[in-house]
ZAKE-776583 format. One record per residue (C-alpha): residue number from 1; x, y, z; residue in three letters. Coordinates in Angstrom, 1 decimal, decimal comma. Layout:
! residues N
<resi:NUM&u:X&v:Y&w:Z&resn:ALA>
...
//
This chain:
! residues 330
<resi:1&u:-24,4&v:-9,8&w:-19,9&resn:UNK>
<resi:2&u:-20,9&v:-9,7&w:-19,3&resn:UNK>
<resi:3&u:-19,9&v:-11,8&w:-16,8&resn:UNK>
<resi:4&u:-16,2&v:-9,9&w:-16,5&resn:UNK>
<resi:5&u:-17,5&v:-6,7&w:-15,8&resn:UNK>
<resi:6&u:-17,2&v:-5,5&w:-12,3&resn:UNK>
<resi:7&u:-20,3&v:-5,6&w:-9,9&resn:UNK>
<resi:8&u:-20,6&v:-1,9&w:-8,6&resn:UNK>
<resi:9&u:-22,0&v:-3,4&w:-5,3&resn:UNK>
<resi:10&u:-18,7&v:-4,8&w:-4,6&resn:UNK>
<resi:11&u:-16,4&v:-2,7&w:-6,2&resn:UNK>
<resi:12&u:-17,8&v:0,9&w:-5,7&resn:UNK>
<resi:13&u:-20,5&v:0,5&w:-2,9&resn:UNK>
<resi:14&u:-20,9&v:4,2&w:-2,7&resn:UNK>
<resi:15&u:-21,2&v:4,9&w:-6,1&resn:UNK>
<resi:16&u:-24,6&v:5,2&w:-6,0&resn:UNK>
<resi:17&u:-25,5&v:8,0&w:-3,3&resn:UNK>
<resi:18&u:-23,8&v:10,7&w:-5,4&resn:UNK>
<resi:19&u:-21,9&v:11,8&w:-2,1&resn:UNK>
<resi:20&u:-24,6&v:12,3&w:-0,2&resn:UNK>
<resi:21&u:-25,4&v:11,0&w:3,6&resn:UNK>
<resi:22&u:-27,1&v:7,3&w:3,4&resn:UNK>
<resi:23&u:-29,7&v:7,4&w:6,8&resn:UNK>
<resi:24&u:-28,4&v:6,1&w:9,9&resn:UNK>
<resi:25&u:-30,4&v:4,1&w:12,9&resn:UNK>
<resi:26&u:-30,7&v:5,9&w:16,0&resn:UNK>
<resi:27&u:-28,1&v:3,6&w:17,6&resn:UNK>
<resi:28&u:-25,3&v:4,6&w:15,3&resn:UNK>
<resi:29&u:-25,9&v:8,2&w:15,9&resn:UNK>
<resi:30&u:-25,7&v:7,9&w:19,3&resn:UNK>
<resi:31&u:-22,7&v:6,0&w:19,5&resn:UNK>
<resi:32&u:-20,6&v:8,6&w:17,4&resn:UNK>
<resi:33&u:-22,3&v:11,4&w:19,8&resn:UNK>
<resi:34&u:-20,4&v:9,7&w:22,0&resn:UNK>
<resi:35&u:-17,3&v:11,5&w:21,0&resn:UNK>
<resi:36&u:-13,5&v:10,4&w:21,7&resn:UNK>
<resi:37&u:-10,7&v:11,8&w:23,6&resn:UNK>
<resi:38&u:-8,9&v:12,3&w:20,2&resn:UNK>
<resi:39&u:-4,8&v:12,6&w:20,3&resn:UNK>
<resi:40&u:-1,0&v:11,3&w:19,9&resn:UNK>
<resi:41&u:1,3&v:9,5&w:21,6&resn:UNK>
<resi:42&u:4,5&v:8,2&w:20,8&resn:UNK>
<resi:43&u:5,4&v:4,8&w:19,7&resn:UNK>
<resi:44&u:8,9&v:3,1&w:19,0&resn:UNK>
<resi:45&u:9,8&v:7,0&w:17,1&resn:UNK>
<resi:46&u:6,6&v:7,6&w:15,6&resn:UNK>
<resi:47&u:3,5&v:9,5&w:16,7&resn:UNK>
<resi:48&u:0,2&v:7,0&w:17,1&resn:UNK>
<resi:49&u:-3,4&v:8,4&w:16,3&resn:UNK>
<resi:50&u:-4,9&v:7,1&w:19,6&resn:UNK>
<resi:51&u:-9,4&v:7,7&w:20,2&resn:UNK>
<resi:52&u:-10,0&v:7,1&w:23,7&resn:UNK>
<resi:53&u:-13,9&v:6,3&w:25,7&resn:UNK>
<resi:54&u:-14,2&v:6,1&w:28,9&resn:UNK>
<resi:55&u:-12,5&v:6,8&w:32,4&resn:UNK>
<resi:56&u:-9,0&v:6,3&w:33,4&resn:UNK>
<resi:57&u:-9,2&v:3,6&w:36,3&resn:UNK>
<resi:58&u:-11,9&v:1,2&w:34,8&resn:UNK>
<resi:59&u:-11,0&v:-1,9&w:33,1&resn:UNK>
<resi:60&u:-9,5&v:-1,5&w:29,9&resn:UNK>
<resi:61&u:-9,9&v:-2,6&w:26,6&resn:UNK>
<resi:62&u:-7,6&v:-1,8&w:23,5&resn:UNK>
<resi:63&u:-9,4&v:-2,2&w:19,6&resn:UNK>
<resi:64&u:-6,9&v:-2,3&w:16,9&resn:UNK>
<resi:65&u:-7,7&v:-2,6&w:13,0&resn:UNK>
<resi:66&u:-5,4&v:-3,7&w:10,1&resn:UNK>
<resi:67&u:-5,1&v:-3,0&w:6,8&resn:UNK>
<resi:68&u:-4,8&v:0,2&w:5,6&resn:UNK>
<resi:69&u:-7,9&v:0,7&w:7,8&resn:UNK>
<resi:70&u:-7,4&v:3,5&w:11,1&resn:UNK>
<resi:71&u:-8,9&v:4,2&w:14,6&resn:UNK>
<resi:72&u:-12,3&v:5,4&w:13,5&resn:UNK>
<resi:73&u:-13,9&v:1,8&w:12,7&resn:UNK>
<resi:74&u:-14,4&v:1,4&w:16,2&resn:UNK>
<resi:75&u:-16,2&v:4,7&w:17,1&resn:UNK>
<resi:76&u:-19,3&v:2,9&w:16,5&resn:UNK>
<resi:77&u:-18,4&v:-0,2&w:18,0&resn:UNK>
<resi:78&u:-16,5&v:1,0&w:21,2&resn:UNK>
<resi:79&u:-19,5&v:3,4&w:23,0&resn:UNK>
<resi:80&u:-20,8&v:0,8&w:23,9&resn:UNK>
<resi:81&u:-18,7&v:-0,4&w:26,5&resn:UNK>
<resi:82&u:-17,6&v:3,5&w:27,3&resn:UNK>
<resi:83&u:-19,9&v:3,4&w:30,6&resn:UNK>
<resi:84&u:-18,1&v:0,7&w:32,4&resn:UNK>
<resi:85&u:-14,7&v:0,3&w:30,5&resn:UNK>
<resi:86&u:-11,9&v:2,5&w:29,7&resn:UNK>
<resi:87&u:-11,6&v:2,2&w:26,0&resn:UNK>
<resi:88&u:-8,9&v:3,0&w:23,5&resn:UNK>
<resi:89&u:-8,3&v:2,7&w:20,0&resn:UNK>
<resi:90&u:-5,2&v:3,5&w:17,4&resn:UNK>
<resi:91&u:-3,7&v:3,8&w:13,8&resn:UNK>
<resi:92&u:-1,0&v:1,4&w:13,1&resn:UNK>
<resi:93&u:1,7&v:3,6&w:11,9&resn:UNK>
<resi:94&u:1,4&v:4,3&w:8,0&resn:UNK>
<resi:95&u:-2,1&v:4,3&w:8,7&resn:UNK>
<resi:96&u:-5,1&v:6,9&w:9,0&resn:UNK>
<resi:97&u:-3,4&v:9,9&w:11,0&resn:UNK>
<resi:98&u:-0,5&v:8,2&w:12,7&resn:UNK>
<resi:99&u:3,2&v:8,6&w:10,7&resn:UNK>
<resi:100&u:4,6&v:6,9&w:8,3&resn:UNK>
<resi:101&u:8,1&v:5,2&w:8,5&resn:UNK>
<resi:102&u:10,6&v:3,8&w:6,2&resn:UNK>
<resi:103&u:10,2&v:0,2&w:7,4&resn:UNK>
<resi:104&u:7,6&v:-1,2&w:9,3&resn:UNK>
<resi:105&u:7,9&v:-4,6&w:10,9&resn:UNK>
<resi:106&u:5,7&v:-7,2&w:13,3&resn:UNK>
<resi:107&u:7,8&v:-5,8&w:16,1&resn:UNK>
<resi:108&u:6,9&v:-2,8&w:15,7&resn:UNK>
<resi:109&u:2,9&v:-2,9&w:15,3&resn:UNK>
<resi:110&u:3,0&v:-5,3&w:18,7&resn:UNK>
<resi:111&u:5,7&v:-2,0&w:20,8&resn:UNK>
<resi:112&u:2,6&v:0,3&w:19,5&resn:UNK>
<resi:113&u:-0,6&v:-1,8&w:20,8&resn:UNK>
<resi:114&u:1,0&v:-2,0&w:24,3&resn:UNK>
<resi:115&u:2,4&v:1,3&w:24,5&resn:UNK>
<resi:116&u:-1,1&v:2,7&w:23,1&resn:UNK>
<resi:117&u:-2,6&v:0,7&w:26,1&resn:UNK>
<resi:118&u:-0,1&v:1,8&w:28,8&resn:UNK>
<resi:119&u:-0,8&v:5,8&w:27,8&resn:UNK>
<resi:120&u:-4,2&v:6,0&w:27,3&resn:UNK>
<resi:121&u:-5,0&v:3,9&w:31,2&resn:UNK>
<resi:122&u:-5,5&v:0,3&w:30,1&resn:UNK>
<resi:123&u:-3,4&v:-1,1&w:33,0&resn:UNK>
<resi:124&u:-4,3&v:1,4&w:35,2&resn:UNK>
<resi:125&u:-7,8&v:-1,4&w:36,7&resn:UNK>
<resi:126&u:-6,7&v:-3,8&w:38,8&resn:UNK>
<resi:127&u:-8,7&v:-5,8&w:36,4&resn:UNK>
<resi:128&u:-6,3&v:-6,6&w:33,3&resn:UNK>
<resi:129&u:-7,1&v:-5,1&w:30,1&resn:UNK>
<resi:130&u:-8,6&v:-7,0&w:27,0&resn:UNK>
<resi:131&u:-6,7&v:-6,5&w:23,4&resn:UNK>
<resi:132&u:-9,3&v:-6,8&w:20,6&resn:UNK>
<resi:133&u:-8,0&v:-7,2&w:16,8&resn:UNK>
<resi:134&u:-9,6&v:-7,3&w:13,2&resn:UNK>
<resi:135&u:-8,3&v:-9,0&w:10,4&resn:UNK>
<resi:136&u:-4,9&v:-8,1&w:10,1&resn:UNK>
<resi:137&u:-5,0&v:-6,4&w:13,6&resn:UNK>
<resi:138&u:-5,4&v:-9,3&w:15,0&resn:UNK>
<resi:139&u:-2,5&v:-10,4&w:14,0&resn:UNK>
<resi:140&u:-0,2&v:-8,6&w:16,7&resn:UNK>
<resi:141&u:-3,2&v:-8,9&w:19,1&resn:UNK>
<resi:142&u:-2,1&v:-12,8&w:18,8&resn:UNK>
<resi:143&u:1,2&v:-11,9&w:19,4&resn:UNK>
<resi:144&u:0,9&v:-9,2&w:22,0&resn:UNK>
<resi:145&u:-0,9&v:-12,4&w:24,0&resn:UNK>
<resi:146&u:2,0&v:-14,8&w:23,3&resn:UNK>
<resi:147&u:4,6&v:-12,0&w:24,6&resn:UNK>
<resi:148&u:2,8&v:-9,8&w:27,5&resn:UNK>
<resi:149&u:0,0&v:-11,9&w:28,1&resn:UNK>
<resi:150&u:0,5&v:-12,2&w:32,0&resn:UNK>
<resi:151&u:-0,3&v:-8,7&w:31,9&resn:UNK>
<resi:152&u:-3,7&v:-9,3&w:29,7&resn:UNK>
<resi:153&u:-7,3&v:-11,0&w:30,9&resn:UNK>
<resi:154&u:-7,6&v:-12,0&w:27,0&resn:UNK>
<resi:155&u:-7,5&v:-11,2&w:23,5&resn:UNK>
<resi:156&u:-10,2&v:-11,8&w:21,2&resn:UNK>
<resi:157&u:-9,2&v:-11,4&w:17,3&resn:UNK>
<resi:158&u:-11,9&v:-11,3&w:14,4&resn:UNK>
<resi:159&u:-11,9&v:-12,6&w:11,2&resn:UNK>
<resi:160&u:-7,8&v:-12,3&w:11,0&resn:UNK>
<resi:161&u:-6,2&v:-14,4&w:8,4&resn:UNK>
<resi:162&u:-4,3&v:-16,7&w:10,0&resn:UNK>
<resi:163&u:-2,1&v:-18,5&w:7,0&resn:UNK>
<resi:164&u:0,6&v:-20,7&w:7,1&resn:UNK>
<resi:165&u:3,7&v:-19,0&w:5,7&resn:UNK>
<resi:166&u:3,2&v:-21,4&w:2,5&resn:UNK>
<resi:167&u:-0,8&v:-20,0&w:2,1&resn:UNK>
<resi:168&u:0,7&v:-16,6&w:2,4&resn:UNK>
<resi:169&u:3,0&v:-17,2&w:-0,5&resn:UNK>
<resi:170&u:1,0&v:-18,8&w:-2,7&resn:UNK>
<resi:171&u:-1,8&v:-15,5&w:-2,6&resn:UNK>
<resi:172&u:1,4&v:-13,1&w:-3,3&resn:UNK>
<resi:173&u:2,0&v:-14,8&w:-6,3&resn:UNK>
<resi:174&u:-1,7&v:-14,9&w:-7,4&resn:UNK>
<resi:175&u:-1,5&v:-10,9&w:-6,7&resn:UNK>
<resi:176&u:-3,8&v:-11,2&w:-3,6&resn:UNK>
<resi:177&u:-0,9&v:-8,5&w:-1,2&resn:UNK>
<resi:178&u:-2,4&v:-5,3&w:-1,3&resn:UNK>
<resi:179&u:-0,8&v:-2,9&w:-4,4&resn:UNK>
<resi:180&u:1,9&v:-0,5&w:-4,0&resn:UNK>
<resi:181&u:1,3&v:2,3&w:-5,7&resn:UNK>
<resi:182&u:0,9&v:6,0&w:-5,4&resn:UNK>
<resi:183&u:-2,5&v:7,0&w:-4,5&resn:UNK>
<resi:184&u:-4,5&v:8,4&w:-6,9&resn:UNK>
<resi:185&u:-5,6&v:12,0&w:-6,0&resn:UNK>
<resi:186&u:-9,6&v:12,7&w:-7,0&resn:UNK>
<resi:187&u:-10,5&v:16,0&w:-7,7&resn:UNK>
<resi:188&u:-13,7&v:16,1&w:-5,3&resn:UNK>
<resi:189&u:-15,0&v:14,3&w:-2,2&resn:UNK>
<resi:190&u:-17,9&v:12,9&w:-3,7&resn:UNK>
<resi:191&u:-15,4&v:11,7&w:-6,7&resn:UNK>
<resi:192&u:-13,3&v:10,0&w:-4,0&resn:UNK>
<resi:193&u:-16,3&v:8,3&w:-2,0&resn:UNK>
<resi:194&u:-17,5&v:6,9&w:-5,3&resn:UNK>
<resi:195&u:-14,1&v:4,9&w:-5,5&resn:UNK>
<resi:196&u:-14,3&v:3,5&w:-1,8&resn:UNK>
<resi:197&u:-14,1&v:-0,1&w:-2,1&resn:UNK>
<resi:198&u:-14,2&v:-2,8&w:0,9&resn:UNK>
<resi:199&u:-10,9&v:-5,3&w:0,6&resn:UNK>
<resi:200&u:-11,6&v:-8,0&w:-0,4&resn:UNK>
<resi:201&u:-15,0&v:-7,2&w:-2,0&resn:UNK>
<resi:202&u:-17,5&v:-8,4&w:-0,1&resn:UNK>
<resi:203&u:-21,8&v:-7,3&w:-0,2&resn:UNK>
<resi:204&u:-22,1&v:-4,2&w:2,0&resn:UNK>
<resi:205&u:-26,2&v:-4,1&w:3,4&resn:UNK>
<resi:206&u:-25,1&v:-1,1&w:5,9&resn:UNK>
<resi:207&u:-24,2&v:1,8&w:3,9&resn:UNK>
<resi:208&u:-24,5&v:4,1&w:6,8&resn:UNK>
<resi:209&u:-21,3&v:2,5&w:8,2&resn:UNK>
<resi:210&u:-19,2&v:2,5&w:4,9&resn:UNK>
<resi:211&u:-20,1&v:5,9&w:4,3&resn:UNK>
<resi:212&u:-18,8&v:6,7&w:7,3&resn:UNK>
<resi:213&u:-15,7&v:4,8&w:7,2&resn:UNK>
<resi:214&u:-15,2&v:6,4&w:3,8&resn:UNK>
<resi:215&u:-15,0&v:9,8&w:4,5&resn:UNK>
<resi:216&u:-12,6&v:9,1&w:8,0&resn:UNK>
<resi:217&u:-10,6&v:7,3&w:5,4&resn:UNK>
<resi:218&u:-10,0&v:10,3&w:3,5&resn:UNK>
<resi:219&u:-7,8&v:13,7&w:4,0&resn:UNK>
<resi:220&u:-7,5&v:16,7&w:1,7&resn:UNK>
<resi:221&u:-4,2&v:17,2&w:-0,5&resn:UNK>
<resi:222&u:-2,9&v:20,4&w:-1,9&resn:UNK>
<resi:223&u:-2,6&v:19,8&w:-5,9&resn:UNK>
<resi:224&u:-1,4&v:21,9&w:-8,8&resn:UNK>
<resi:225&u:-5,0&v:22,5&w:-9,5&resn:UNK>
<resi:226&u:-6,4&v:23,2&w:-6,1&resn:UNK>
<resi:227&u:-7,5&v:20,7&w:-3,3&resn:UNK>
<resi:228&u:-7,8&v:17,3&w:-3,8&resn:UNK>
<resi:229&u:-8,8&v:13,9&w:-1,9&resn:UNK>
<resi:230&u:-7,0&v:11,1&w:-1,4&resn:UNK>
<resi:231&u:-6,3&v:8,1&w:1,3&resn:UNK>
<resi:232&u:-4,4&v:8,1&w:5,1&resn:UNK>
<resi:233&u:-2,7&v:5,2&w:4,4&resn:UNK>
<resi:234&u:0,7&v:4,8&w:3,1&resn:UNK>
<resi:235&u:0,5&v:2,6&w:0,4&resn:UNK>
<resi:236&u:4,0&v:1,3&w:0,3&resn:UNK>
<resi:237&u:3,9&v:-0,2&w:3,7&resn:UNK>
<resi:238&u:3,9&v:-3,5&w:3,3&resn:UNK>
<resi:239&u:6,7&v:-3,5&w:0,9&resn:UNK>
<resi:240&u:9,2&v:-4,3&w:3,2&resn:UNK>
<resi:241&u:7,4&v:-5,4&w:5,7&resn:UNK>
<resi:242&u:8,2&v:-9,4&w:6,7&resn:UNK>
<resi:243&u:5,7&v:-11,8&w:7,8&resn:UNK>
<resi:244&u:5,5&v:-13,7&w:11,0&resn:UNK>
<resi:245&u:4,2&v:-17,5&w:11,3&resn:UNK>
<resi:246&u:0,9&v:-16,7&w:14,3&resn:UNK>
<resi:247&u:1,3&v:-20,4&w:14,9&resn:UNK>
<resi:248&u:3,3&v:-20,1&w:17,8&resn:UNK>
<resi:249&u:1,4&v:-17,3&w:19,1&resn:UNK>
<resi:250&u:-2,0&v:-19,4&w:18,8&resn:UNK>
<resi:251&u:-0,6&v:-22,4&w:20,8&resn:UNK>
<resi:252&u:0,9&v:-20,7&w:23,5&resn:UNK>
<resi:253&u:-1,3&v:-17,7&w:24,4&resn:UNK>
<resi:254&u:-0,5&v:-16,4&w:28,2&resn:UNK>
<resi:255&u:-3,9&v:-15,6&w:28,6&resn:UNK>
<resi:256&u:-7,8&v:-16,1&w:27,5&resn:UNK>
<resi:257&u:-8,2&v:-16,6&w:23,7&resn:UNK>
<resi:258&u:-11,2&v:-16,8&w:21,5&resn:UNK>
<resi:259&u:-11,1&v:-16,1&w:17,5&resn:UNK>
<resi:260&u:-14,5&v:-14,8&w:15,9&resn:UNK>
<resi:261&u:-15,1&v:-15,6&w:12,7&resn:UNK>
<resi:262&u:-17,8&v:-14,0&w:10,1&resn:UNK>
<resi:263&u:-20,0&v:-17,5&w:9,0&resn:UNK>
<resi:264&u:-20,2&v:-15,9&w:5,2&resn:UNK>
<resi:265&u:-16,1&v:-14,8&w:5,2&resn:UNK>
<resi:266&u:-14,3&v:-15,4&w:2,5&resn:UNK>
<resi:267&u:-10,8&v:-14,7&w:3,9&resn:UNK>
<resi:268&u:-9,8&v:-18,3&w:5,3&resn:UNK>
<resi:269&u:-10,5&v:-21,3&w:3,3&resn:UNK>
<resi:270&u:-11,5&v:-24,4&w:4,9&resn:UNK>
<resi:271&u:-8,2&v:-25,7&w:4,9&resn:UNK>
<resi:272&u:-6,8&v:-22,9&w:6,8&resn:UNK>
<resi:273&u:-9,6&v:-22,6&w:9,5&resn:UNK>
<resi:274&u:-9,1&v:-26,3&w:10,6&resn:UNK>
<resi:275&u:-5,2&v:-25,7&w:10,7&resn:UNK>
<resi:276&u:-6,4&v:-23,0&w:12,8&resn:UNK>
<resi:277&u:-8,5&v:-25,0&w:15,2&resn:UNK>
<resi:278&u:-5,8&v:-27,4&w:15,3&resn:UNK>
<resi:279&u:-3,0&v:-25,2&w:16,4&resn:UNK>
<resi:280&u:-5,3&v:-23,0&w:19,0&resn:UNK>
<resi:281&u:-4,6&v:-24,0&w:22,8&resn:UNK>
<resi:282&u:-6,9&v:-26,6&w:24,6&resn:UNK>
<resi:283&u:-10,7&v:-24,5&w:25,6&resn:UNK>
<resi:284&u:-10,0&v:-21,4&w:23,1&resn:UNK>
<resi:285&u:-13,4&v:-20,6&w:21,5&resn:UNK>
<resi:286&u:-14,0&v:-20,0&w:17,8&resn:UNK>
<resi:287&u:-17,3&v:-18,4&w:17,3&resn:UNK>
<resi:288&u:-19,1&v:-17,4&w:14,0&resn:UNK>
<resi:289&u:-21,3&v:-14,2&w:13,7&resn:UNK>
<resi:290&u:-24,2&v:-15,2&w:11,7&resn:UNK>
<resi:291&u:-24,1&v:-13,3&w:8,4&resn:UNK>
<resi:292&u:-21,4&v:-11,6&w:8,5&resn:UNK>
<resi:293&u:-18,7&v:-11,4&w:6,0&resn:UNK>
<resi:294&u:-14,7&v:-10,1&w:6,3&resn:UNK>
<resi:295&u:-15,9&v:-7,0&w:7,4&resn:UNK>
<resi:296&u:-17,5&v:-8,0&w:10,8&resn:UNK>
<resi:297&u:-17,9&v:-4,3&w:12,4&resn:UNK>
<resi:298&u:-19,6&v:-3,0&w:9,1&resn:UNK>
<resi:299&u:-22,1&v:-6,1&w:8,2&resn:UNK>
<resi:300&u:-22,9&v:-7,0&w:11,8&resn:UNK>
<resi:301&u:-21,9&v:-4,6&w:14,3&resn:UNK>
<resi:302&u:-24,5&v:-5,1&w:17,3&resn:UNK>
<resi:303&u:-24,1&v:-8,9&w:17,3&resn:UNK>
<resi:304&u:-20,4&v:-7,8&w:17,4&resn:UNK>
<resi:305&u:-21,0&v:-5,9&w:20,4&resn:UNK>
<resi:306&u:-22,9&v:-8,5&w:21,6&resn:UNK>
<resi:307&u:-19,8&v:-11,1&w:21,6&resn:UNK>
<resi:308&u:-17,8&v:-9,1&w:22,7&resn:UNK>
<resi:309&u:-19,4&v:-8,5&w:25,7&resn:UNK>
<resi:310&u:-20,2&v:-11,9&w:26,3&resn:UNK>
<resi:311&u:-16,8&v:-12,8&w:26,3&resn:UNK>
<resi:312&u:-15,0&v:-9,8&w:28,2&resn:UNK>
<resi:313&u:-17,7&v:-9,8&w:31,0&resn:UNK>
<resi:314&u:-16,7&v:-13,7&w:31,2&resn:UNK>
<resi:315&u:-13,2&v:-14,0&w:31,1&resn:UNK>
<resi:316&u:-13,5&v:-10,6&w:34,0&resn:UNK>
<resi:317&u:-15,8&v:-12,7&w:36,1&resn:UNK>
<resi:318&u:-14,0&v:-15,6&w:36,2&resn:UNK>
<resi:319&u:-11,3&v:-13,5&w:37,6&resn:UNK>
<resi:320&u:-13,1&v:-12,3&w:40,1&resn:UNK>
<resi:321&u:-14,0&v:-9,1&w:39,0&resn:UNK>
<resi:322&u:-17,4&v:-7,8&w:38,9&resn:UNK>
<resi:323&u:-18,5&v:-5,6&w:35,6&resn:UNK>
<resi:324&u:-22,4&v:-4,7&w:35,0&resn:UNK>
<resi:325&u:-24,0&v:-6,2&w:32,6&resn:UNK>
<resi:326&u:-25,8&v:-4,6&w:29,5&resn:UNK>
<resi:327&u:-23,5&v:-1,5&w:29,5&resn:UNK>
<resi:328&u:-23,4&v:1,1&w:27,3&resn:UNK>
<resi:329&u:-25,9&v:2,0&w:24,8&resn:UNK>
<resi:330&u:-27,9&v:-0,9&w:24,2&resn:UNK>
//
């Protein structure tokens, strides 16, 4: 056996279905019949890929995904809160279907999660809306509570790797920042979905959901040859793009905190989780989701849900508001 060799689990999870459709549970299916309010709006210049649940007027809640990642991992997550919550999710720019600019910067990614929420309704409840972040999305979710979170009834970030600015450097230089390069154009769709990957590599039990993120990830090219396949997301964007510290942000949120973490993650090492818990302000909650790895929405999304709810209907009732319970599809 050769131990070097790559583990097509991890590295091409798709690879085995030859293209076609894993099966799907019933809930999945009828969270994407739940179909979004697709559209645009524009952000600092560029023009945001926004999904949208939900009715104007009810409380709102705001999902936002990092890296190289777009709006459609949360249209299995966010039908279930569509019944009593006004829900919207976007693209960074340089990401799934929103543009692509020259330089991107912190600054930027926060001025495109508020003005996402401001356009699609999130302010429009007297009850203040809830910004919700994975991995790298939680990122300006941290920040967007440090800046405008008087306007906010919490933010909840998952899995996000929260590194000092010396961790940070120390995986550039072991090549762990993603790789800038053109993408590579594949000459079919089932070629393309046999190259999906999950970053970092991680097990994926729910192939349903990675199929499905695989082909949302994907858009058709014109080539010298035909049609091709290849990624949204602009793969030079974090070539310019400079780092904040989230320390600040995590000590001096302006409203309701709580990080979730997956208990079988990789991403943070011990070290960095108890600088974590060290910098968070007094009562924030860190909460694991039993077996879960990086990719929380993918390996557990109902106990996701689950959280979520948990927290949001909390933090609203202890602001007076009253929410139903057990909303949405489950």
């Amino acid at each position: 056996m050769n131990d070097t060799a790559p583990d097509p689990k991890l590295h091409a999870p798709l690879a085995s279905l030859g293209g076609t459709r894993p099966p799907a549970p019933v809930w999945f299916e009828r969270a994407l019949a739940d179909a979004a309010e697709r559209g645009f709006v524009e952000a600092a210049g560029a023009r945001i890929e926004t999904l949208a649940w939900g009715d104007r007027g009810k409380p709102g809640l705001l999902f936002l995904r990092g890296n190289g990642a777009h709006a459609d991992w949360w249209s299995f997550i966010a039908p279930f809160f569509s019944q009593h919550y006004r829900c919207a999710a976007f693209s960074l720019s340089g990401m799934g279907s929103s543009s692509r600019r020259e330089r991107y910067s912190f600054d930027l990614f926060v001025e495109e999660a508020v003005t996402v929420a401001k356009e699609k309704g999130l302010f429009d409840s007297s009850v203040k809306p809830v910004f919700i972040g994975h991995s790298l999305g939680g990122l300006p979710v941290l920040e967007a509570a440090a800046r405008h979170g008087e306007r906010l009834g919490g933010a909840i970030v998952i899995d996000t790797p929260i590194f000092s600015m010396e961790r940070r450097r120390e995986r550039r230089e072991k090549g762990a920042a993603w790789e800038m390069r053109p993408h590579k154009i594949y000459p079919t769709l089932d070629a393309a979905l046999q190259r999906f990957r999950l970053v970092p590599a991680q097990p994926c039990e729910n192939l349903f959901i990675a199929d499905y993120i695989a082909r949302t990830s994907l858009m058709q090219v014109e080539t010298a040859e035909g049609v091709g396949w290849t990624w949204r997301f602009d793969p030079f964007l974090w070539r310019d793009y400079e780092w904040e510290d989230p320390a600040p942000a995590l000590s001096s949120p302006k409203c309701p905190l709580a990080i979730l973490l997956g208990s079988r993650s990789g991403m943070m090492h011990e070290g960095d989780i108890a600088r974590m818990r060290g910098l968070l302000a007094s009562g924030a909650p860190v909460i694991e989701i039993p077996e879960a790895y990086h990719h929380v929405p993918i390996d557990q999304p109902l106990a996701l849900v689950a959280a979520l709810r948990t927290l949001v209907e909390g933090w609203a009732s202890a602001s007076g508001a009253k929410i139903p319970t057990n909303s949405g599809l489950a």
